[in-house]
DRENTORKOL-3810 file (N, C-alpha, C; in nm, 4 decimals):
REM DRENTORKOL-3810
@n.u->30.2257; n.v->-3.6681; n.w->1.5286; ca.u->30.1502; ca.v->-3.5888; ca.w->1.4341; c.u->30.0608; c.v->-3.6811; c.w->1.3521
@n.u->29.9218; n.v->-3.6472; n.w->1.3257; ca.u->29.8206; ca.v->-3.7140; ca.w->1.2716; c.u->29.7939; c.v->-3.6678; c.w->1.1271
@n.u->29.8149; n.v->-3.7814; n.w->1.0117; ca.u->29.8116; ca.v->-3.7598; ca.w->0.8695; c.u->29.6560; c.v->-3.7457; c.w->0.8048
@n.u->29.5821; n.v->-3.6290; n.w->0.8253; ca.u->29.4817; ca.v->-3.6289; ca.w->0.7631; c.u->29.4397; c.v->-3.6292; c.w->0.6260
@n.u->29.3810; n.v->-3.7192; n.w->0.5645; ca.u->29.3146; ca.v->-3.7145; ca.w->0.4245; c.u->29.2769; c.v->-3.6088; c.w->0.3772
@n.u->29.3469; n.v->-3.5136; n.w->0.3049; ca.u->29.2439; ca.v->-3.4204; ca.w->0.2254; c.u->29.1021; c.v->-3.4410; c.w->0.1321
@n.u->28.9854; n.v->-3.4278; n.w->0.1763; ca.u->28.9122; ca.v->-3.4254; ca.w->0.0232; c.u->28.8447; c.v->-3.2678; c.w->0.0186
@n.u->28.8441; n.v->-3.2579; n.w->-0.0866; ca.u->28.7796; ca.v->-3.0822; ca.w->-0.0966; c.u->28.6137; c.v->-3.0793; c.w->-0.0949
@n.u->28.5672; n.v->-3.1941; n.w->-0.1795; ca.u->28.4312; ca.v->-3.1948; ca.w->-0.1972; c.u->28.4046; c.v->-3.2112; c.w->-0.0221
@n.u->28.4649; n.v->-3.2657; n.w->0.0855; ca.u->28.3853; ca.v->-3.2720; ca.w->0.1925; c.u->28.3495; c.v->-3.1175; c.w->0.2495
@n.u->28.4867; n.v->-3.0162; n.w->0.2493; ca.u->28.4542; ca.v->-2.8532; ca.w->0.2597; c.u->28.3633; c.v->-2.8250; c.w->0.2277
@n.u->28.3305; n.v->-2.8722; n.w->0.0950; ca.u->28.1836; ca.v->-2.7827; ca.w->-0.0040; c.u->28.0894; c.v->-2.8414; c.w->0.0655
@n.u->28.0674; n.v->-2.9618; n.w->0.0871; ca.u->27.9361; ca.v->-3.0440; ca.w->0.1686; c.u->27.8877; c.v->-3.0159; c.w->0.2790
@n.u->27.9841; n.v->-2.9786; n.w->0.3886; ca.u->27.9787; ca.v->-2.8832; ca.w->0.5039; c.u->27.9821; c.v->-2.8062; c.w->0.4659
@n.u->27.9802; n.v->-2.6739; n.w->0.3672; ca.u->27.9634; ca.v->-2.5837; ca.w->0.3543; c.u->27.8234; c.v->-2.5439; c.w->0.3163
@n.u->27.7956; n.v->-2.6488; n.w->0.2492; ca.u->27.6472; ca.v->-2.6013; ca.w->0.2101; c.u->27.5166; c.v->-2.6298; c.w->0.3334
@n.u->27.5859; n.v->-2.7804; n.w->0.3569; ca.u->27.4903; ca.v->-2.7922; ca.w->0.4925; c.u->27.5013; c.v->-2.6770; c.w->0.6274
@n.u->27.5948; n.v->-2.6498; n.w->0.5971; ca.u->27.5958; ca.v->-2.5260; ca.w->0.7445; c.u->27.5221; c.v->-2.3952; c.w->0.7005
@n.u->27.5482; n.v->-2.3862; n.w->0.5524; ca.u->27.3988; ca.v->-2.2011; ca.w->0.5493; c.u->27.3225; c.v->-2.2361; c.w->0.4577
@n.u->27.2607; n.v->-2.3615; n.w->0.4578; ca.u->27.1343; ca.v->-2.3376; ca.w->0.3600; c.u->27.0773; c.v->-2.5267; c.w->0.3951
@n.u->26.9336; n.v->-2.5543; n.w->0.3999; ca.u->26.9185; ca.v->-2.6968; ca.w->0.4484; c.u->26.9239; c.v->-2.6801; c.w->0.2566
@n.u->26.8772; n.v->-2.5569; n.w->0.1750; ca.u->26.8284; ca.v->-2.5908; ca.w->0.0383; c.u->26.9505; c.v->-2.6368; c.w->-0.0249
@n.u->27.0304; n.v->-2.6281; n.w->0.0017; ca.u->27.2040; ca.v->-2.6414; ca.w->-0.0829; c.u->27.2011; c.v->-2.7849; c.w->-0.0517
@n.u->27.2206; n.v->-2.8300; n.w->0.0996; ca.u->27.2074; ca.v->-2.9647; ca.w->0.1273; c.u->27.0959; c.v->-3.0616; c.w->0.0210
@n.u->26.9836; n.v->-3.0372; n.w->0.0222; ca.u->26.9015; ca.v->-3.0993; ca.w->-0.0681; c.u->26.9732; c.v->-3.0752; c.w->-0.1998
@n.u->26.9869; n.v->-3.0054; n.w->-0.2604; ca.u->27.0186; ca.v->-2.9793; ca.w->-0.4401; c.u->27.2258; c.v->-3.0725; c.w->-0.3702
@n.u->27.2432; n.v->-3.0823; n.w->-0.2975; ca.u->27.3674; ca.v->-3.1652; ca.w->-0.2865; c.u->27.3462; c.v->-3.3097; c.w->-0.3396
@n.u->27.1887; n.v->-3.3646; n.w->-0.2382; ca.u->27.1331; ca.v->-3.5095; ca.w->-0.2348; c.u->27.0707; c.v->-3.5606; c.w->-0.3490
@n.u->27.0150; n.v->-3.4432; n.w->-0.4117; ca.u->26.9863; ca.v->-3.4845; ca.w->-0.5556; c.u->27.0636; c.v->-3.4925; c.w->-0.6795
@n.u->27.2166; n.v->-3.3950; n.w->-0.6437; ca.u->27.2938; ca.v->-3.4467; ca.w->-0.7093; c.u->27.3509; c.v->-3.5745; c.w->-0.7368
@n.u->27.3289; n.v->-3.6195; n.w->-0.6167; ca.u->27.3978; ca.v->-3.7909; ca.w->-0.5935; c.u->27.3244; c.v->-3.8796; c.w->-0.6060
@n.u->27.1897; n.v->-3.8553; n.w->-0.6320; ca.u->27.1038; ca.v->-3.9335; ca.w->-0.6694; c.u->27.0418; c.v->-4.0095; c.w->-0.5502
@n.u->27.0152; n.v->-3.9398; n.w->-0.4742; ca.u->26.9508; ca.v->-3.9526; ca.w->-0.3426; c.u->26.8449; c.v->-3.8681; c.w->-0.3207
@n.u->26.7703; n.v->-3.9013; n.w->-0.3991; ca.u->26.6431; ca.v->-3.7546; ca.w->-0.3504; c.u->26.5438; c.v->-3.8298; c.w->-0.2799
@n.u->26.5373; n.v->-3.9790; n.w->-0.3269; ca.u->26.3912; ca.v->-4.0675; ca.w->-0.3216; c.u->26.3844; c.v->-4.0544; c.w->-0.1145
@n.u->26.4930; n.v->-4.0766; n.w->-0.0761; ca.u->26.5571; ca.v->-4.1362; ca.w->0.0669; c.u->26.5551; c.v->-3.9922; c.w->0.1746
@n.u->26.4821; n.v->-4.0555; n.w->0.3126; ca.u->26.5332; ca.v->-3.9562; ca.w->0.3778; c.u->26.5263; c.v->-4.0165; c.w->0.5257
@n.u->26.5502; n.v->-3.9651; n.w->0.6434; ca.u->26.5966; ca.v->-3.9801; ca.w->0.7227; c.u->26.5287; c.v->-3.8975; c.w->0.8495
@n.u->26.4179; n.v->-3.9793; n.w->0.9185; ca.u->26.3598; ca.v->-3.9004; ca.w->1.0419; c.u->26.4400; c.v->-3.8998; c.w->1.1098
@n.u->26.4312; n.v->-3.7129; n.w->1.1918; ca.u->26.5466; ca.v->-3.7125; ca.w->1.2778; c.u->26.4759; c.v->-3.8373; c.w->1.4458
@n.u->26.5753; n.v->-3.8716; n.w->1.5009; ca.u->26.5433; ca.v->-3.9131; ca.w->1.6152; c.u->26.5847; c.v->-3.8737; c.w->1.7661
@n.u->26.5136; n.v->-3.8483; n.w->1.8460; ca.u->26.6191; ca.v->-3.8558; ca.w->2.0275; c.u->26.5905; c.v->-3.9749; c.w->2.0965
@n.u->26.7541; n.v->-3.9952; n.w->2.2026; ca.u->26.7241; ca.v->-4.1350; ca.w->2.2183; c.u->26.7388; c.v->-4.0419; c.w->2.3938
@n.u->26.6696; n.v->-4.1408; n.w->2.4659; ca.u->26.6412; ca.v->-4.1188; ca.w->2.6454; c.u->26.6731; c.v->-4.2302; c.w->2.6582
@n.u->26.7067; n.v->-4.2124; n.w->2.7790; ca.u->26.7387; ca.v->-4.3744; ca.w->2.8971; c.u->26.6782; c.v->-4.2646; c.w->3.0516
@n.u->26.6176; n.v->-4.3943; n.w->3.1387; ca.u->26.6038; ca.v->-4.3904; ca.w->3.2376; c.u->26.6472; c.v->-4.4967; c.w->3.2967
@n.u->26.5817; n.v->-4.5490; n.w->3.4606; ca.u->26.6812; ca.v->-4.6223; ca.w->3.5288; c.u->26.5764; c.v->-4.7436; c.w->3.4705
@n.u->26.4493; n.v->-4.7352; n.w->3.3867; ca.u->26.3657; ca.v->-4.8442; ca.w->3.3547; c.u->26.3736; c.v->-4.8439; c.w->3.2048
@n.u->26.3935; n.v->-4.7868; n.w->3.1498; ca.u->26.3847; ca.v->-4.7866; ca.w->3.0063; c.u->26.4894; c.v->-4.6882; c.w->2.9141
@n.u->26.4886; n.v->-4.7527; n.w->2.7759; ca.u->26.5174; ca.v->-4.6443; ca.w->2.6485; c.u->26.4217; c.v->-4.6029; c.w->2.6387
@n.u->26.4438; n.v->-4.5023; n.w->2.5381; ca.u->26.3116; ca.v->-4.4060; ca.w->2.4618; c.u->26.4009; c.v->-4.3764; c.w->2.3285
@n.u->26.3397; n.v->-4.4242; n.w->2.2221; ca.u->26.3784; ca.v->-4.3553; ca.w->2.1080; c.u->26.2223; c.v->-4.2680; c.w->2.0157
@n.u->26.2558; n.v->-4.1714; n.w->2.0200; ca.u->26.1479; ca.v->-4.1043; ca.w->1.9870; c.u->26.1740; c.v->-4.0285; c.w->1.8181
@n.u->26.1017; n.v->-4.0591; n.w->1.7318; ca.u->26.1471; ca.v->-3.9824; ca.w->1.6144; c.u->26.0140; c.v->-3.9905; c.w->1.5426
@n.u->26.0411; n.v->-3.8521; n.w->1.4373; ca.u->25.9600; ca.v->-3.7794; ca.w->1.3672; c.u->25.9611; c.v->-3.8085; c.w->1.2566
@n.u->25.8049; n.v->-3.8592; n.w->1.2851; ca.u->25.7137; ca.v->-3.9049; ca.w->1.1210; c.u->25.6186; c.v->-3.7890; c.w->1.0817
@n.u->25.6359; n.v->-3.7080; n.w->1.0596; ca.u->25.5420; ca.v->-3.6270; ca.w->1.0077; c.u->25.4575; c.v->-3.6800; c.w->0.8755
@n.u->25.3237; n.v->-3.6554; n.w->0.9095; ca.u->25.2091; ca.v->-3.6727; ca.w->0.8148; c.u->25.2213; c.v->-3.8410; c.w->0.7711
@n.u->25.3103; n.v->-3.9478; n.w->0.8714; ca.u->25.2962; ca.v->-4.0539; ca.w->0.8462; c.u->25.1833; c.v->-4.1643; c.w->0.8964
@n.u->25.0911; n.v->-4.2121; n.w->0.8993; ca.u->25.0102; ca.v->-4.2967; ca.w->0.9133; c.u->25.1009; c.v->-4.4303; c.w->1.0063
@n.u->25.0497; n.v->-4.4528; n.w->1.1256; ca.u->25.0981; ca.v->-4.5499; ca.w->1.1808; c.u->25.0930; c.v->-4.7157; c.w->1.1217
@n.u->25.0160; n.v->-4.7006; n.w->1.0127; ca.u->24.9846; ca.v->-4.8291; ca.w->0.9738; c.u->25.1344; c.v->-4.8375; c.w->0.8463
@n.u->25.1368; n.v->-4.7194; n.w->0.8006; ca.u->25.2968; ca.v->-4.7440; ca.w->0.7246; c.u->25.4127; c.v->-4.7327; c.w->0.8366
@n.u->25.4114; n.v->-4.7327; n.w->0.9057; ca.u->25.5247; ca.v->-4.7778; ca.w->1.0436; c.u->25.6045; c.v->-4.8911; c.w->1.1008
@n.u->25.6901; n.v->-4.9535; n.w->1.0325; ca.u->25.7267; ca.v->-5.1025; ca.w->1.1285; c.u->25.8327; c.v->-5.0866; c.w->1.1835
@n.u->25.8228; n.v->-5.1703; n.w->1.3091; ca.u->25.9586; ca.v->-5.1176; ca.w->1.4036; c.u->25.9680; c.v->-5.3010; c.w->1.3734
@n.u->26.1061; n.v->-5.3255; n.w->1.4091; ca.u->26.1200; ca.v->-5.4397; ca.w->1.4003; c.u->26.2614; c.v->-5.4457; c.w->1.5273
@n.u->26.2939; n.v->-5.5810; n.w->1.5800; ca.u->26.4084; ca.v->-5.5879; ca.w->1.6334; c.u->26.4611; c.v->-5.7390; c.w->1.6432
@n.u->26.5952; n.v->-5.6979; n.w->1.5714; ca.u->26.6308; ca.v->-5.8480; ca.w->1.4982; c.u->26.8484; c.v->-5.8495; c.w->1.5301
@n.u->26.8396; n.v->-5.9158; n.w->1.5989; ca.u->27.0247; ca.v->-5.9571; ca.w->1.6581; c.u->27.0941; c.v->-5.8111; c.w->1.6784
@n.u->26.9738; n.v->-5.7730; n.w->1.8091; ca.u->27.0564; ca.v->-5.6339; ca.w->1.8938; c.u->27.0136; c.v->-5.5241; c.w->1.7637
@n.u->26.9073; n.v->-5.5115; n.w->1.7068; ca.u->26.9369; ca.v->-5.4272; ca.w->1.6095; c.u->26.7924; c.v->-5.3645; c.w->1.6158
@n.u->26.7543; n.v->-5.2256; n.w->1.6478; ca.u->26.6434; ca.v->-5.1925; ca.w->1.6435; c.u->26.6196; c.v->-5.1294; c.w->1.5039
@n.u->26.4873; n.v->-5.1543; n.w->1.4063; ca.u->26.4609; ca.v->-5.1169; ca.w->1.3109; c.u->26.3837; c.v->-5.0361; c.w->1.2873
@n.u->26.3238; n.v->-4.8766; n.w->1.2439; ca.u->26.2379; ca.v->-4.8080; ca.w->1.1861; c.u->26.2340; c.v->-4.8125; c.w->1.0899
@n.u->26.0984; n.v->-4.8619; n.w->1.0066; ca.u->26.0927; ca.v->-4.8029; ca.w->0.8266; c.u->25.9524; c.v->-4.8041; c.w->0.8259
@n.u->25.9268; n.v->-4.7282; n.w->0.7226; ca.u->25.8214; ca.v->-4.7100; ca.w->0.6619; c.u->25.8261; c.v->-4.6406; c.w->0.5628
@n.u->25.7161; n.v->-4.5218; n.w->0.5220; ca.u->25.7216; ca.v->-4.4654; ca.w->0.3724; c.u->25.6235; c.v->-4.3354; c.w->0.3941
@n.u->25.6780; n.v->-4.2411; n.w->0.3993; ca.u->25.5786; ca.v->-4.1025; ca.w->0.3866; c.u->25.5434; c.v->-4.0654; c.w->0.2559
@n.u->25.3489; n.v->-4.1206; n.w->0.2176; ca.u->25.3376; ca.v->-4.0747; ca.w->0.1180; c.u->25.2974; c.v->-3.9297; c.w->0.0694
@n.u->25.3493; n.v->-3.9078; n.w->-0.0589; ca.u->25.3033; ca.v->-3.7471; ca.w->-0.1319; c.u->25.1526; c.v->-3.7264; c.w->-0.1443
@n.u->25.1007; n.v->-3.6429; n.w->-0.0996; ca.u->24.9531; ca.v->-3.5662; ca.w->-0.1169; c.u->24.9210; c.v->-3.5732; c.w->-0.2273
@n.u->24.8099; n.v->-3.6047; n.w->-0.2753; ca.u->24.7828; ca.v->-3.5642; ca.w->-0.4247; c.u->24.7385; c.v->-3.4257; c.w->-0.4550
@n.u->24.8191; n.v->-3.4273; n.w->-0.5973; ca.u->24.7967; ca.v->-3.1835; ca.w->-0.5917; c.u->24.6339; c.v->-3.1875; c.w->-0.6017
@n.u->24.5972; n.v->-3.0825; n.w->-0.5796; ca.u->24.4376; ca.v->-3.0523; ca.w->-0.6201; c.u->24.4706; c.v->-2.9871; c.w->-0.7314
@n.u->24.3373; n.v->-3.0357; n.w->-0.8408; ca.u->24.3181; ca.v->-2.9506; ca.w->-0.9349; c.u->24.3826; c.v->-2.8256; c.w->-0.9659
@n.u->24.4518; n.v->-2.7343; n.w->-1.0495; ca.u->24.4590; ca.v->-2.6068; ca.w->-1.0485; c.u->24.5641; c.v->-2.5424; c.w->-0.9177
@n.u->24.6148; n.v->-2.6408; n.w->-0.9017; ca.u->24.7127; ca.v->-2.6177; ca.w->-0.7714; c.u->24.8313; c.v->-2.6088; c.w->-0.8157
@n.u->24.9304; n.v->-2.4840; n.w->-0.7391; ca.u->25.0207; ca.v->-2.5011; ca.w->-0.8490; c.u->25.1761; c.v->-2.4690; c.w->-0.7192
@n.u->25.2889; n.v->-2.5598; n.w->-0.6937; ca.u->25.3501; ca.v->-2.5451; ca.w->-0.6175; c.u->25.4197; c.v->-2.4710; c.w->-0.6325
@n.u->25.4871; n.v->-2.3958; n.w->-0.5586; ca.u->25.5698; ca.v->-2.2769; ca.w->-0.5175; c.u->25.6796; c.v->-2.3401; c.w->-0.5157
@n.u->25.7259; n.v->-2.4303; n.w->-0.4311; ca.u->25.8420; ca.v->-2.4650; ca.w->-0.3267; c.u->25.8010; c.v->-2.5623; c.w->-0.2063
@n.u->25.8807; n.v->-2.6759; n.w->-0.2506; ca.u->25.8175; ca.v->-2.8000; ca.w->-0.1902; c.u->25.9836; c.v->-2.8516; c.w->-0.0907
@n.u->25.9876; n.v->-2.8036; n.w->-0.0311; ca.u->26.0541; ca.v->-2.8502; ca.w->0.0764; c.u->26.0496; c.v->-2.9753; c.w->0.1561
@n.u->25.9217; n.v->-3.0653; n.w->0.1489; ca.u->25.9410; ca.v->-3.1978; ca.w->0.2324; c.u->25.9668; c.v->-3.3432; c.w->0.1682
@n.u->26.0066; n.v->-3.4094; n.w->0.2517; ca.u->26.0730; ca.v->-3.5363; ca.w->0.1813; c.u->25.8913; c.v->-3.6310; c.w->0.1979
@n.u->25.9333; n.v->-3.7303; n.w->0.1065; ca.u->25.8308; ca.v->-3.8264; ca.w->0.0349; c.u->25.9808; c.v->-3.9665; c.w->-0.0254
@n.u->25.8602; n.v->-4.0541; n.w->0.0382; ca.u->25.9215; ca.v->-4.2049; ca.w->0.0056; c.u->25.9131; c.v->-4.2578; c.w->0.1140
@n.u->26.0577; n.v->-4.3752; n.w->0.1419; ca.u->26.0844; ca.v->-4.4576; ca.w->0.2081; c.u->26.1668; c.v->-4.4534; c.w->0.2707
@n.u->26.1764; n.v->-4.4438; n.w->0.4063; ca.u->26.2826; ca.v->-4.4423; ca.w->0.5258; c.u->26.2885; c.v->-4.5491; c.w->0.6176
@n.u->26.4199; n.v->-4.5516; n.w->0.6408; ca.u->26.4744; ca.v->-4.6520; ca.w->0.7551; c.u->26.6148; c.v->-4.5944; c.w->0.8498
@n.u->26.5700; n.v->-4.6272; n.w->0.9706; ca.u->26.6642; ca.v->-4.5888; ca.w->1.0624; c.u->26.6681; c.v->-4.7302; c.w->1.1811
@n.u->26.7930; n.v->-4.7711; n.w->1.1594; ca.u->26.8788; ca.v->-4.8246; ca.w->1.2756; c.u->26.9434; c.v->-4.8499; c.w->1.3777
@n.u->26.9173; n.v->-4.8556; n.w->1.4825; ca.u->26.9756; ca.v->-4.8402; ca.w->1.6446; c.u->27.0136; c.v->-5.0210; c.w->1.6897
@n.u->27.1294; n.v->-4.9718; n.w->1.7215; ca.u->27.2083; ca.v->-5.0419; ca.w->1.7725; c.u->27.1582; c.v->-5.0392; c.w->1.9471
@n.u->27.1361; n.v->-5.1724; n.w->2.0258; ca.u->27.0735; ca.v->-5.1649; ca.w->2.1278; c.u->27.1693; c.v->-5.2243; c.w->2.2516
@n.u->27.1906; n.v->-5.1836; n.w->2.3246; ca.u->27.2912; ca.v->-5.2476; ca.w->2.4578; c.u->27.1741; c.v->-5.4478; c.w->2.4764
@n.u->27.3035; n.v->-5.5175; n.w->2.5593; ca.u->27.2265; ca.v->-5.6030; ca.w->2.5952; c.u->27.1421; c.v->-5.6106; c.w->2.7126
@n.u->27.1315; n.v->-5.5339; n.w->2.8036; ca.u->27.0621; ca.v->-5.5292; ca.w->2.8862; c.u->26.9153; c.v->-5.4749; c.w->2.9179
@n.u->26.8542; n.v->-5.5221; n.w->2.7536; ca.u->26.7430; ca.v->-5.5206; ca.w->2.7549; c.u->26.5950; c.v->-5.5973; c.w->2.7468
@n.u->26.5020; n.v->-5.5824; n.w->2.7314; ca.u->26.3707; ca.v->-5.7138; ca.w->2.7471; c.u->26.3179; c.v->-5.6788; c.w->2.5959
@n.u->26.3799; n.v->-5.7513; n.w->2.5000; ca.u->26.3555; ca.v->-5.7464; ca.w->2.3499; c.u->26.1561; c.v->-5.7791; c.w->2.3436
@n.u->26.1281; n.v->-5.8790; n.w->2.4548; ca.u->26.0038; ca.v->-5.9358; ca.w->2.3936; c.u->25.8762; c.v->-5.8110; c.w->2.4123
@n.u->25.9015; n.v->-5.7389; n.w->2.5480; ca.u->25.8408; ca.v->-5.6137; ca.w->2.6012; c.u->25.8843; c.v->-5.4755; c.w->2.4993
@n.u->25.9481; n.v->-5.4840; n.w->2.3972; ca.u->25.9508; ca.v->-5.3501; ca.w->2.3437; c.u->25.7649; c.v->-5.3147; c.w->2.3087
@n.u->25.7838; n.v->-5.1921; n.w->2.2954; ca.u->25.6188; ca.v->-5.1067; ca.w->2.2545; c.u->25.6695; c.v->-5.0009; c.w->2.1988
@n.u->25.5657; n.v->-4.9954; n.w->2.0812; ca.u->25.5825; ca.v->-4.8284; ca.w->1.9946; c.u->25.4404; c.v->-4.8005; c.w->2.0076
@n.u->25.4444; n.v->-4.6280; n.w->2.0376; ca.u->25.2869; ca.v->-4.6057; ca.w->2.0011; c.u->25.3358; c.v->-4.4512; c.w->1.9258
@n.u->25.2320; n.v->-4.4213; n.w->1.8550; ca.u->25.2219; ca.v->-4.2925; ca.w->1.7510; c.u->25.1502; c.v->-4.2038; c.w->1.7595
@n.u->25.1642; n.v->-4.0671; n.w->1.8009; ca.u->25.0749; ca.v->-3.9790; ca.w->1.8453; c.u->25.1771; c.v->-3.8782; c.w->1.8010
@n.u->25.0721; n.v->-3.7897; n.w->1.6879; ca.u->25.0539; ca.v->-3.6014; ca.w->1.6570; c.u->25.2146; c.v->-3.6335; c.w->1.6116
@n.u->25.2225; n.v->-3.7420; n.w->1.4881; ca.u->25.3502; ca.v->-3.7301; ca.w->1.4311; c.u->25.4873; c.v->-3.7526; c.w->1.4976
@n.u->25.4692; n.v->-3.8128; n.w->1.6384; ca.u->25.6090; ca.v->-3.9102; ca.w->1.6851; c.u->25.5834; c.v->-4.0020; c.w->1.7450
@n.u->25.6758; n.v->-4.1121; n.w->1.6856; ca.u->25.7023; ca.v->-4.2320; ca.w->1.7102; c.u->25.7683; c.v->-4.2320; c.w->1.8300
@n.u->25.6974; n.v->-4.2910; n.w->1.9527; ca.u->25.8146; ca.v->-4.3542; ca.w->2.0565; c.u->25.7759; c.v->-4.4620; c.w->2.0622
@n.u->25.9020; n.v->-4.5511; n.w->2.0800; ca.u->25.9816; ca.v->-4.6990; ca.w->2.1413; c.u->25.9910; c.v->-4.7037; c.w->2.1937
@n.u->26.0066; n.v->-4.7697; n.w->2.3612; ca.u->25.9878; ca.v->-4.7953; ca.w->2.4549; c.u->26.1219; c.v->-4.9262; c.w->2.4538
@n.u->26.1816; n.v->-4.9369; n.w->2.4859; ca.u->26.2508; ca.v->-5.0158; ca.w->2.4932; c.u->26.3117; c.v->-5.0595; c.w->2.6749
@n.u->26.2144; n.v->-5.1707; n.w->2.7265; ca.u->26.2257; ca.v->-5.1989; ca.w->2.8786; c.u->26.3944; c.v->-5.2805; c.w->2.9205
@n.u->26.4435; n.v->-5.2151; n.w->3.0618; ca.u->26.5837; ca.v->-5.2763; ca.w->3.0814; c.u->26.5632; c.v->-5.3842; c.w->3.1407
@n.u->26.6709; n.v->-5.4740; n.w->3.1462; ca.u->26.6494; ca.v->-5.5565; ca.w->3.2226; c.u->26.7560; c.v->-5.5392; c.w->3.3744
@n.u->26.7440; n.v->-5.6994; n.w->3.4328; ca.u->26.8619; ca.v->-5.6595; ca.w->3.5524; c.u->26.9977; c.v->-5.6451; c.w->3.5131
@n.u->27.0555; n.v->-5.5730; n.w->3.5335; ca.u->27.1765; ca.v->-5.5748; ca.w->3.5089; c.u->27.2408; c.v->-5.7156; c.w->3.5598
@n.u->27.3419; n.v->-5.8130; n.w->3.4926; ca.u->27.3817; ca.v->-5.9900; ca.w->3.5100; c.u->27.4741; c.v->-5.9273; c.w->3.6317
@n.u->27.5193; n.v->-5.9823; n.w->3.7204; ca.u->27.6084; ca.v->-5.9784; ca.w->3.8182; c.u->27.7322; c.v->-6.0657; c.w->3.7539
@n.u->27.8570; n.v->-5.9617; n.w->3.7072; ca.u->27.9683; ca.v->-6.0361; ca.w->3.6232; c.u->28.0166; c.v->-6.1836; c.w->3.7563
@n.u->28.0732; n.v->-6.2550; n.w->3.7027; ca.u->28.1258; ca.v->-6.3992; ca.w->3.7377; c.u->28.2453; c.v->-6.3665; c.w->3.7934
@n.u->28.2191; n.v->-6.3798; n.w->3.9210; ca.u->28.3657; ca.v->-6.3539; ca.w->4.0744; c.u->28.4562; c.v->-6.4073; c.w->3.9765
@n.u->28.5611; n.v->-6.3487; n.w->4.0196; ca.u->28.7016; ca.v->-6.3960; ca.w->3.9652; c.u->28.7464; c.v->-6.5897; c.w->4.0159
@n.u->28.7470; n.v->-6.6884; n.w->3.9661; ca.u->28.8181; ca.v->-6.8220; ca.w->4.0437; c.u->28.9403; c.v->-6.8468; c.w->4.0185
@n.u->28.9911; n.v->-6.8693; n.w->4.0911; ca.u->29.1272; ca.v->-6.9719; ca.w->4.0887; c.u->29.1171; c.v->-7.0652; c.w->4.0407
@n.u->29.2208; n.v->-7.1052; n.w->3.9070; ca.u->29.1641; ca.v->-7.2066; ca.w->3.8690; c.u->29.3573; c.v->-7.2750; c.w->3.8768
@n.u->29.3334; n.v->-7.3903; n.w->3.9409; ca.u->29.4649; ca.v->-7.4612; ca.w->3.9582; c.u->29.5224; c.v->-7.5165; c.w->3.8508
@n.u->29.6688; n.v->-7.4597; n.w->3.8159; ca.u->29.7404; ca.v->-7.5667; ca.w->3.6987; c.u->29.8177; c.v->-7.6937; c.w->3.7395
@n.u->29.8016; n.v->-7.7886; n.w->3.6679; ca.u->29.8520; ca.v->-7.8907; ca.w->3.6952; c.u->29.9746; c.v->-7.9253; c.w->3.5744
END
């Protein structure tokens, strides 16, 4: 039999995220997380490549850096806020603004120097090329003396 941790606040947290994304937000700003957000991403493999593909909406490729540093693939950048027009007056502002970063963890059987990102109509894909798979090291006999 497996001793699970009760916490209650996690119920309410899944609770709000499951019928409302708005509950989820008024959750994140409770905690003082409003500035931060998080493009969703999908990751592909073929028999030549990854694909991690994720959504920058209204982001400018020039605020975009992918970086890849000890097996560690990096997204960040910063989606900036519109400036209001004159006499403009918001209703209900639903989208995130600031600075994001997302992290992927990468197998070794890849060609770090050949990665490519390109940006088109608000998604980012990575390209991430495989390499040969190493042929593991035959088993030897190794004699004790």
């Amino acid at each position: 039999m497996n001793i699970t941790r009760w916490e209650p606040f996690r119920e309410v947290e899944d609770m709000f995220r499951q019928y409302s994304p708005f509950f989820s937000r008024a959750m994140r700003r409770f905690e003082g997380d409003e500035s931060t957000w998080r493009p969703v991403a999908d990751i592909s493999e073929t028999d030549a490549e990854y694909v991690i593909k994720a959504e920058l909406p209204e982001v400018k490729k020039e605020d975009v850096k992918v970086t890849f540093e000890q097996g560690l693939l990096t997204i960040s950048g910063e989606r900036r806020q519109e400036m209001k027009q004159k006499g403009e007056n918001e209703i209900r502002v639903e989208s995130f603004y600031g600075t994001f970063s997302r992290s992927f963890s990468l197998p070794d059987n890849i060609d770090a120097k050949n990665i490519r990102a390109e940006s088109k109509d608000g998604v980012l894909r990575v390209r991430i090329p495989k390499t040969a798979p190493t042929q593991p090291e035959q088993s030897i006999a190794v004699e004790v003396k």
